[in-house]
DOGU-962395 format. One line per 3 residues: number of its first residue (from 1); for each residue y, z, x of N, C-alpha, C, CB. Coordinates in steps of 0.1 Angstrom, whole numbers. Glycine has a CB too. Layout:
% residues N
NUM	Y Z X Y Z X Y Z X Y Z X ~ ...
***
This chain:
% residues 281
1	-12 0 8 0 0 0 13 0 9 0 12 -9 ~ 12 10 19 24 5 21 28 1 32 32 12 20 ~ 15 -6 42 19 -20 50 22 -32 42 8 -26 59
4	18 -33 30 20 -45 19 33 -46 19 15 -44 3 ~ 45 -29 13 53 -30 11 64 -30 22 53 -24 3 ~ 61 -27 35 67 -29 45 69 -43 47 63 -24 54
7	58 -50 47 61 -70 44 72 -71 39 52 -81 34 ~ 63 -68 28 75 -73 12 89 -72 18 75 -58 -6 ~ 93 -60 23 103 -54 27 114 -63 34 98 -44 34
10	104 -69 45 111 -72 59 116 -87 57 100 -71 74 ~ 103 -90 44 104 -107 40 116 -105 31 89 -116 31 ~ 122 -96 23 131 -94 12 147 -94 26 125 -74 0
13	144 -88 29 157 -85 42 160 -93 45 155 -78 55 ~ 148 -103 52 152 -118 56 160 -126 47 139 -127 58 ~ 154 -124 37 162 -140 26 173 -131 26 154 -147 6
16	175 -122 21 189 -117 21 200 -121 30 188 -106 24 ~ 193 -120 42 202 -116 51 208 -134 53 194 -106 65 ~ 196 -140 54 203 -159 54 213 -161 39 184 -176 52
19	211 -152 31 219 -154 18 234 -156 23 218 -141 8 ~ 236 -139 33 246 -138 34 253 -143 49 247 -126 30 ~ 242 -150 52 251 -159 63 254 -174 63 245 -158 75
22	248 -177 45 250 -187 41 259 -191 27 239 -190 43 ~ 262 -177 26 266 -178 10 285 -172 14 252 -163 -3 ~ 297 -176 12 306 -165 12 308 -160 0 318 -167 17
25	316 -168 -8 314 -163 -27 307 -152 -25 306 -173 -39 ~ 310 -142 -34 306 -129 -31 295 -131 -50 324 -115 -28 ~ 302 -134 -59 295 -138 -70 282 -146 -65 305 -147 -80
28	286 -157 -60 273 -168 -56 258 -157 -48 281 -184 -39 ~ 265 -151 -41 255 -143 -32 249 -133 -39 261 -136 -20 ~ 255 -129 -49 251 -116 -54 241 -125 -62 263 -105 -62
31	243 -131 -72 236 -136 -80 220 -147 -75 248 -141 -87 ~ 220 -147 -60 209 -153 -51 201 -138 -48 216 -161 -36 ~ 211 -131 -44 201 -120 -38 196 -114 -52 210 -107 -28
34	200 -111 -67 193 -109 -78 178 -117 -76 203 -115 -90 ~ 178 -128 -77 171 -133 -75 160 -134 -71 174 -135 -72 ~ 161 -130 -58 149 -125 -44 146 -111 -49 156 -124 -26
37	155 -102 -47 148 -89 -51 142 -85 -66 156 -79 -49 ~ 147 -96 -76 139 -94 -93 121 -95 -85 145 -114 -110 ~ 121 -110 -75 109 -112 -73 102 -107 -64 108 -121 -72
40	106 -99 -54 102 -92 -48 95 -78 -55 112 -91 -41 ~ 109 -73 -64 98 -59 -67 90 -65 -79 107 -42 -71 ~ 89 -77 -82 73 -81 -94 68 -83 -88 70 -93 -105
43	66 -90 -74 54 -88 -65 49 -75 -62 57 -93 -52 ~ 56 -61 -57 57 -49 -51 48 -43 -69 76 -45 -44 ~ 57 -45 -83 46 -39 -94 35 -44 -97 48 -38 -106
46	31 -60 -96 19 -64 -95 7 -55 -89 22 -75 -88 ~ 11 -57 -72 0 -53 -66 1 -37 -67 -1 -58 -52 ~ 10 -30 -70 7 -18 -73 -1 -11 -86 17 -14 -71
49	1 -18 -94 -10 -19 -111 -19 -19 -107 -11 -32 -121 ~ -24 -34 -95 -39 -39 -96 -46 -29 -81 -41 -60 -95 ~ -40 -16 -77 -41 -8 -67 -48 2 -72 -28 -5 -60
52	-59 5 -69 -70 13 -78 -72 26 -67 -87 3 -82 ~ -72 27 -56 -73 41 -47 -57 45 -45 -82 37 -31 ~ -54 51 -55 -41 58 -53 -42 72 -55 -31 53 -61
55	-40 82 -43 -39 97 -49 -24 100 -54 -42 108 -36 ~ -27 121 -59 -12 124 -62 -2 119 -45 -11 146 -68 ~ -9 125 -35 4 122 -23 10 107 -21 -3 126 -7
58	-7 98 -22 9 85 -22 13 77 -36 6 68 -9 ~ 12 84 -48 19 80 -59 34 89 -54 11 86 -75 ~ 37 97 -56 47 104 -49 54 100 -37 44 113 -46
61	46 91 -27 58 83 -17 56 75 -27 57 77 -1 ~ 52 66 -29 54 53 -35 69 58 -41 40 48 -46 ~ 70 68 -53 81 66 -64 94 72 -60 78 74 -78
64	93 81 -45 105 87 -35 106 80 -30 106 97 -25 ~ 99 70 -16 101 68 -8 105 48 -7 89 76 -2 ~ 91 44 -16 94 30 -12 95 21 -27 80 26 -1
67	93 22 -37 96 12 -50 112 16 -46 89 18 -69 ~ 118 30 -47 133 29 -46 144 17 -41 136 38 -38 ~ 140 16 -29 144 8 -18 145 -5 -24 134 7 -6
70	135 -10 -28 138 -24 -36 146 -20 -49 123 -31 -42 ~ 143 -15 -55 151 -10 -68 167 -10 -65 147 6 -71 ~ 164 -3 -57 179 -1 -48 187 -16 -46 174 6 -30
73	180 -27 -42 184 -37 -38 188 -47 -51 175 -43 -27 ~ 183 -47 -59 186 -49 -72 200 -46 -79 176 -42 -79 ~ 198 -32 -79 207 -19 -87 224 -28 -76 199 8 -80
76	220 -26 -64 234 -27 -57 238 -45 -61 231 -24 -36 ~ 232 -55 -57 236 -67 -63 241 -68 -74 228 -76 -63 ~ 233 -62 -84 238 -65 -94 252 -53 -101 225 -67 -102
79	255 -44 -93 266 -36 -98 281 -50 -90 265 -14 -90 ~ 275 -55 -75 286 -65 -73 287 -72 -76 288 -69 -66 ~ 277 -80 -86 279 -92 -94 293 -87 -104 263 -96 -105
82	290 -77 -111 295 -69 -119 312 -67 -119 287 -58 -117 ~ 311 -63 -107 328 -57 -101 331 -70 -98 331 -44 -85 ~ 328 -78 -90 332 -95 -85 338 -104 -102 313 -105 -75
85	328 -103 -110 329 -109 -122 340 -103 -132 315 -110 -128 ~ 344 -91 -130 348 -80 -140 366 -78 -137 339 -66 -136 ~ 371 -83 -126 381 -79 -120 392 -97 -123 376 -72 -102
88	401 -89 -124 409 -93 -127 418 -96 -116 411 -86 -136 ~ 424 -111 -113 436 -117 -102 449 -110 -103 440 -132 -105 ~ 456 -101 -98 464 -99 -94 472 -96 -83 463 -97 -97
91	482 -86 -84 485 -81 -72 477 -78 -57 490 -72 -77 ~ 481 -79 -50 471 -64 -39 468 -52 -45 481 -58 -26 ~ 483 -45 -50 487 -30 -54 471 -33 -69 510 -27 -61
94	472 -46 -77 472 -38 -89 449 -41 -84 484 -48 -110 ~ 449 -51 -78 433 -53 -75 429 -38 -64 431 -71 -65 ~ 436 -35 -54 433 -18 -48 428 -7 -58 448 -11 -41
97	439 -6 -70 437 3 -80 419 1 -84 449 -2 -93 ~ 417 -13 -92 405 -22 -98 395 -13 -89 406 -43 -94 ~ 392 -16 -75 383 -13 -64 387 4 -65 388 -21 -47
100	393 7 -62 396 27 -60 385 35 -76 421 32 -65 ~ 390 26 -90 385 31 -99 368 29 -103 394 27 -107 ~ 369 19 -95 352 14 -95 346 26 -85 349 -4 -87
103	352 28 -73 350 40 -61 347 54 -71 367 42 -49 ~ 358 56 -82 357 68 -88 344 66 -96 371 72 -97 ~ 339 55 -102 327 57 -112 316 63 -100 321 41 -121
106	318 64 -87 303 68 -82 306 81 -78 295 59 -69 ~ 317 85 -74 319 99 -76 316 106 -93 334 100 -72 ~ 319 100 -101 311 105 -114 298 106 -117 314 99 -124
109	291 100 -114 275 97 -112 275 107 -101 269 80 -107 ~ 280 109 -90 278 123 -78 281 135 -85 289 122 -65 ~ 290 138 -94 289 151 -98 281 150 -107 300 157 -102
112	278 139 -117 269 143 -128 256 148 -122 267 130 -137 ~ 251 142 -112 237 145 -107 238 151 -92 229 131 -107 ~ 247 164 -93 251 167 -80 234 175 -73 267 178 -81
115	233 180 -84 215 189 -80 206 179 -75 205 196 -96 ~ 208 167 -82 193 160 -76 196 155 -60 187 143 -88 ~ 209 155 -65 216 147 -48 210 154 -40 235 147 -44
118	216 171 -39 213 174 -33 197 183 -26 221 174 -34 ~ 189 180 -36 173 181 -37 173 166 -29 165 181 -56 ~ 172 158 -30 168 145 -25 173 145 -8 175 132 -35
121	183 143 -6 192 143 6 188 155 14 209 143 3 ~ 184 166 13 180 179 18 162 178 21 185 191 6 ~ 155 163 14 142 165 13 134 175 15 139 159 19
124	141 185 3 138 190 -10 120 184 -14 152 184 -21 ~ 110 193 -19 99 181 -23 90 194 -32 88 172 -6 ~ 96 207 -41 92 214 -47 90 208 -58 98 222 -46
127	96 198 -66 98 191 -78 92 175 -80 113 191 -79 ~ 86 176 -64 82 157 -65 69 161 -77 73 146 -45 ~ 64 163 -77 52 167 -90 57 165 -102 47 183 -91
130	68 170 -107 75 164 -119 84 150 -119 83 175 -122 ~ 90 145 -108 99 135 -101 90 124 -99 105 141 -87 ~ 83 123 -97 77 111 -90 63 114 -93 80 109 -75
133	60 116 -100 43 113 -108 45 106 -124 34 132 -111 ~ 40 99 -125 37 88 -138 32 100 -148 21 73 -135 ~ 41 100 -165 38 101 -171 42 114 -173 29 97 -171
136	49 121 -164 53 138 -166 68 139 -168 49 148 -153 ~ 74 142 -174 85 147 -172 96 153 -183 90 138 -165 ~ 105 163 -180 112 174 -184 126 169 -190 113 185 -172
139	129 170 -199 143 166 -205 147 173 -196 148 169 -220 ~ 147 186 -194 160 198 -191 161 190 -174 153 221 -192 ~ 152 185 -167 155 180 -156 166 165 -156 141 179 -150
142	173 163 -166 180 155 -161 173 135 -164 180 161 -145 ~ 167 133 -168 164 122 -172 169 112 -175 159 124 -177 ~ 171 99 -171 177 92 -174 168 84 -189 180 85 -160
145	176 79 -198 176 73 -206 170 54 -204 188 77 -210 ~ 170 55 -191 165 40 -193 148 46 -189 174 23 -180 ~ 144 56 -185 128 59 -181 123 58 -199 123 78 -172
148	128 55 -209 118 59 -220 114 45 -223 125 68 -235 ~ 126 36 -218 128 19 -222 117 13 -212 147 12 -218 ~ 109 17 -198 103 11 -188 87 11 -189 108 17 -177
151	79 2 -181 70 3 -181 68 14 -172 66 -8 -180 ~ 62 29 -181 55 34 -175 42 38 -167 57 37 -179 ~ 35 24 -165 27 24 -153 30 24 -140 22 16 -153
154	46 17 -140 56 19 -127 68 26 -129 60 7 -119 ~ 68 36 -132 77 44 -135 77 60 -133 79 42 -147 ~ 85 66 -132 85 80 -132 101 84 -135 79 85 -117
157	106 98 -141 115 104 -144 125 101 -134 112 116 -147 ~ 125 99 -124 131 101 -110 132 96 -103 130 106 -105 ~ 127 82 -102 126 69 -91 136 61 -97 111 60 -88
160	144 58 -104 156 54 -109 163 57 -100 160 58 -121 ~ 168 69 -103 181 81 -98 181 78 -83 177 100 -101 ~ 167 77 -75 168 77 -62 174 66 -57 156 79 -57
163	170 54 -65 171 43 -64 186 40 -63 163 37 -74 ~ 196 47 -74 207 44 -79 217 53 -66 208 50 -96 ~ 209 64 -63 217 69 -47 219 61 -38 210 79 -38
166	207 52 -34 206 45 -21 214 33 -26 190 42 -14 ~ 212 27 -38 223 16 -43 239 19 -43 221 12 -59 ~ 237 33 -44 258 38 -47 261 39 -30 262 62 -59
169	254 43 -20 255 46 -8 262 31 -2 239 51 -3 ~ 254 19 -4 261 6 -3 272 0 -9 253 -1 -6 ~ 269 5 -23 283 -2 -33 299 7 -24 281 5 -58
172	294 15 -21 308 28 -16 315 17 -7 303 47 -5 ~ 302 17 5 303 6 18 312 -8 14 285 0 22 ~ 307 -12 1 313 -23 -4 325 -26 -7 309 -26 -11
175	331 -14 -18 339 -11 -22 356 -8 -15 332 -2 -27 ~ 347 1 1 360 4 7 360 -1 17 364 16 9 ~ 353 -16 21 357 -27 26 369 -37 23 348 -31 25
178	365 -40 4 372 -45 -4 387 -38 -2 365 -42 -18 ~ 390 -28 -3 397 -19 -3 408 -20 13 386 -7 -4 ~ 394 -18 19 406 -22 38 409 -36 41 396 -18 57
181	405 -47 32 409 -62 32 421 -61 28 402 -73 24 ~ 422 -55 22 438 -60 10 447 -49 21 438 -53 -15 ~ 443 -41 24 453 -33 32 458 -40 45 447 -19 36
184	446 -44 52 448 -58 64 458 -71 60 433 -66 66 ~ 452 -75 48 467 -86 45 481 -84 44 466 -92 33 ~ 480 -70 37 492 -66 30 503 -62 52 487 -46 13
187	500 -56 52 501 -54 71 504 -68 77 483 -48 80 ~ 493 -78 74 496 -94 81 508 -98 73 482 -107 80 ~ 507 -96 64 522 -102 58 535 -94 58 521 -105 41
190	537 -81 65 544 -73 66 553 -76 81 536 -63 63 ~ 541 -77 91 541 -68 103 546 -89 109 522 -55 109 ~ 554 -89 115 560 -97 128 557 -99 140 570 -93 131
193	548 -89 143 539 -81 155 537 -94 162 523 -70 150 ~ 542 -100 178 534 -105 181 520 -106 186 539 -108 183 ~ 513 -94 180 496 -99 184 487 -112 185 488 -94 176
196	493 -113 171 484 -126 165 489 -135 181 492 -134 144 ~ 498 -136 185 499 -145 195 491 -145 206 510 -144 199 ~ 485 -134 209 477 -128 220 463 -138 222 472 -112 216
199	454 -134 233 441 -142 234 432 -137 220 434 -138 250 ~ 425 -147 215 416 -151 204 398 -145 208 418 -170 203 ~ 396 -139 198 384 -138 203 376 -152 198 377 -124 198
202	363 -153 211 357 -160 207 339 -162 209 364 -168 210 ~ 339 -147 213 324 -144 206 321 -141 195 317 -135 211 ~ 313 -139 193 305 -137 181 307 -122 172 290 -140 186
205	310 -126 157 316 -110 151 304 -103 151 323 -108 133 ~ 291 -104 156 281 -93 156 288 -87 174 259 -100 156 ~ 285 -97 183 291 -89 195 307 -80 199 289 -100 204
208	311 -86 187 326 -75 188 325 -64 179 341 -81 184 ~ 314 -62 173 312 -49 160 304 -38 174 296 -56 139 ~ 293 -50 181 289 -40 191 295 -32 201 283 -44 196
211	307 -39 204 314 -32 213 319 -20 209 322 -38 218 ~ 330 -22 193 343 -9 187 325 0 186 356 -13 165 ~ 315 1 182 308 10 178 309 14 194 295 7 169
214	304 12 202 302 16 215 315 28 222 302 2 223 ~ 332 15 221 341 24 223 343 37 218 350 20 222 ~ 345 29 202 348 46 194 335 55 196 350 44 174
217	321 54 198 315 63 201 318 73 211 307 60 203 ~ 322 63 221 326 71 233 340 78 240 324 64 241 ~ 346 77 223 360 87 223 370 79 229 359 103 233
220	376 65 230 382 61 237 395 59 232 376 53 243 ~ 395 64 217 411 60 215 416 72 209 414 47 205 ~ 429 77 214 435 88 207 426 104 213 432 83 189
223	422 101 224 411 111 228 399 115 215 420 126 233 ~ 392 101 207 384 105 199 388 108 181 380 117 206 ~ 399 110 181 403 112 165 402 102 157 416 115 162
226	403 91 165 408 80 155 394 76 147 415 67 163 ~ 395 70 137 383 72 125 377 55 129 389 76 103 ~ 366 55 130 359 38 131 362 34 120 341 35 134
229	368 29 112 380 20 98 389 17 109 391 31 82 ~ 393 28 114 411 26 116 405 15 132 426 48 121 ~ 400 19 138 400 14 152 392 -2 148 392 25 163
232	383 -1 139 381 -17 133 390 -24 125 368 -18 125 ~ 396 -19 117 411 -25 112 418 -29 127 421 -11 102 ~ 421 -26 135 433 -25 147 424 -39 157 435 -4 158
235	411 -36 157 402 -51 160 405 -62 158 393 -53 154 ~ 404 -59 141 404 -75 134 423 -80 133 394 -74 114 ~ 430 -66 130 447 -75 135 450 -81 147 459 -66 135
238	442 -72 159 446 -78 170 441 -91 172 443 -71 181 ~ 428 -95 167 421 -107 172 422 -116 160 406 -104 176 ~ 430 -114 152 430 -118 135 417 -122 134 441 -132 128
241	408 -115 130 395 -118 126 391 -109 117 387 -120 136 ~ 383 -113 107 377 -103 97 362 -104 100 381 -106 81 ~ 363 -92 102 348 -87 104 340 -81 96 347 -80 111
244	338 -83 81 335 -77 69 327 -68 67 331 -84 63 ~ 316 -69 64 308 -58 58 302 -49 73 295 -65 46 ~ 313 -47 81 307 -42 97 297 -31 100 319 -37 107
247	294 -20 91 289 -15 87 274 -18 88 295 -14 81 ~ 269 -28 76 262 -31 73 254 -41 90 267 -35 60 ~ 263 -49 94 259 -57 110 255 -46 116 272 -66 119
250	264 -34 121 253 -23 128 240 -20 120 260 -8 130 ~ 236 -17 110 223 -14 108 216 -23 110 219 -10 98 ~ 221 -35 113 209 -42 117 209 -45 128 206 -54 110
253	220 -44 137 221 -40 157 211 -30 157 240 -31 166 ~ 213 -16 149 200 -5 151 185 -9 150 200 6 140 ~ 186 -23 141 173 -25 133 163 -32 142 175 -32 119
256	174 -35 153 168 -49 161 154 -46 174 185 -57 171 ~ 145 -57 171 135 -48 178 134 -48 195 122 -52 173 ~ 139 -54 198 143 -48 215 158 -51 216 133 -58 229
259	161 -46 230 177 -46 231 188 -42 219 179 -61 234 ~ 187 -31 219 193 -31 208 211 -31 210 186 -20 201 ~ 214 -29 223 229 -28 229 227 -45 234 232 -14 244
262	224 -55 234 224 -70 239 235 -71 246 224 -81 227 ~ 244 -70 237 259 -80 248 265 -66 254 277 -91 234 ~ 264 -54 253 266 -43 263 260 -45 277 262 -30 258
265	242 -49 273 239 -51 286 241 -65 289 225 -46 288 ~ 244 -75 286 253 -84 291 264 -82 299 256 -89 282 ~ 273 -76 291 283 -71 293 281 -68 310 286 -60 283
268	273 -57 310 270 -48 324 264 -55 337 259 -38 321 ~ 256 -69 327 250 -75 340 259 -82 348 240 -84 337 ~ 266 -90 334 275 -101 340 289 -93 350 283 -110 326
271	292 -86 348 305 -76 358 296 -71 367 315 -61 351 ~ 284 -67 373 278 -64 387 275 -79 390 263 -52 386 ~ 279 -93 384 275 -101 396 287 -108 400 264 -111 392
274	299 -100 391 313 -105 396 316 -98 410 326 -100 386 ~ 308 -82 406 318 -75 416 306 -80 431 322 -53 411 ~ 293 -85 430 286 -87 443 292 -101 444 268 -85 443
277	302 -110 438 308 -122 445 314 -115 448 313 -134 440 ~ 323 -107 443 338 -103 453 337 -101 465 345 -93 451 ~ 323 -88 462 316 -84 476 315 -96 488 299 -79 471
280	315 -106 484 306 -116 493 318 -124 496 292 -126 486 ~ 329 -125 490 342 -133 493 350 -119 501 350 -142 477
***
């Protein structure tokens, strides 16, 4: 079961990920990646139906640990279909508001379900018996209203909710990206600054996301205060480049299976063979 769903997983990641290096429209993409992950997790309930050696321990990962995740990939596309389709052309000022108030609906969903948050995030596992087992579960615990509407053969009281964490965890990501674009323009149309005049970058926006994670890790601006937004905002004005969902490009720098610093150790090789020419001149 769950080398199956680790495939599933890595093949779901993939198409994604060419979605979004092939898709900009944020509507177009969202509505591709629907797509892939509707069919991904019918593959993922399929074979879990026709999966006959299942105990209580991995029915319980299965409904914590790994249906979520897809769920999750669903739940998030389709809340950005949603906000992309839902919003309205205006100002900067009055589209910031649009994005801020969308920001507040997941803080409302965070207080509403502040207990489970923090049962789940604390991995908490006194309650998975009620949470994540087929066929059990407690009004007084908080239940969502779409578990009565689902097929309960893949279902449980509480694999929703998990699902809807790790989906709000991204939409936030999304949200106050949305959010530092419009603040970046509003600045480029402000500011006179001759930067923009300066040298252009022209590697690659995965290898310049690698580096600000590197600097700002290593405290280098402001002796360390300054917040990784502000020092990737100050990036993309200097180099006018937008570097979007940057966030998201590091987890997959982390995800990568060897080298995971690449152009650092580039970086390192190529300056020890400057400084053994200099050596030699």
């Amino acid at each position: 079961m769950k080398l199956f769903a680790e495939s599933l997983m890595s093949e779901l990641e993939h198409q994604l990920k060419l979605i979004h290096l092939e898709t900009e429209n944020q509507v177009q993409l969202a509505e591709q990646a629907i797509e892939n992950s509707v069919a991904a997790l019918e593959k993922l309930k399929t074979f879990f139906i026709k999966y006959k050696q299942l105990n209580k321990k991995e029915e319980i990962e299965f409904f914590r640990d790994i249906k979520p995740k897809f769920a999750a990939k669903l739940i998030y596309y389709n809340e950005i279909y949603n906000i992309e389709t839902n919003k309205s052309f205006g100002s900067q000022k009055t589209m910031g508001k649009y994005y801020k108030a969308e920001l507040n609906k997941l803080k409302v969903f965070f207080k509403k379900n502040r207990e489970f948050y923090r049962y789940y995030r604390t991995g908490n596992n006194c309650l998975d018996n009620k949470y994540f087992i087929r066929a059990k579960y407690d009004l007084k615990l908080m239940v969502d209203s779409f578990y009565f509407q689902a097929d309960h053969r893949f279902t449980t009281s509480h694999d929703y909710k998990v699902a809807r964490i790790l989906a709000n965890d991204e939409i936030k990501v999304f949200l106050e990206e949305q959010i530092a674009k419009l603040n970046r323009k509003a600045i480029t149309i402000q500011s006179t600054s001759p930067l923009h005049k300066g040298p252009k970058w022209t590697g690659s926006k995965v290898e310049l996301i690698e580096l600000i994670y590197a600097l700002h890790t290593e405290g280098v601006f402001n002796n360390g205060t300054s917040g990784l937004k502000e020092v990737t905002t100050f990036f993309e004005y200097s180099f006018n480049i937008d570097l979007g969902q940057f966030n998201r490009v590091f987890l997959e720098i982390r995800n990568r299976k060897s080298e995971r610093t690449k152009f650092l150790n580039t970086l390192k090789n190529k300056l020890m063979i400057r400084m053994d020419e200099a050596d030699e001149n």
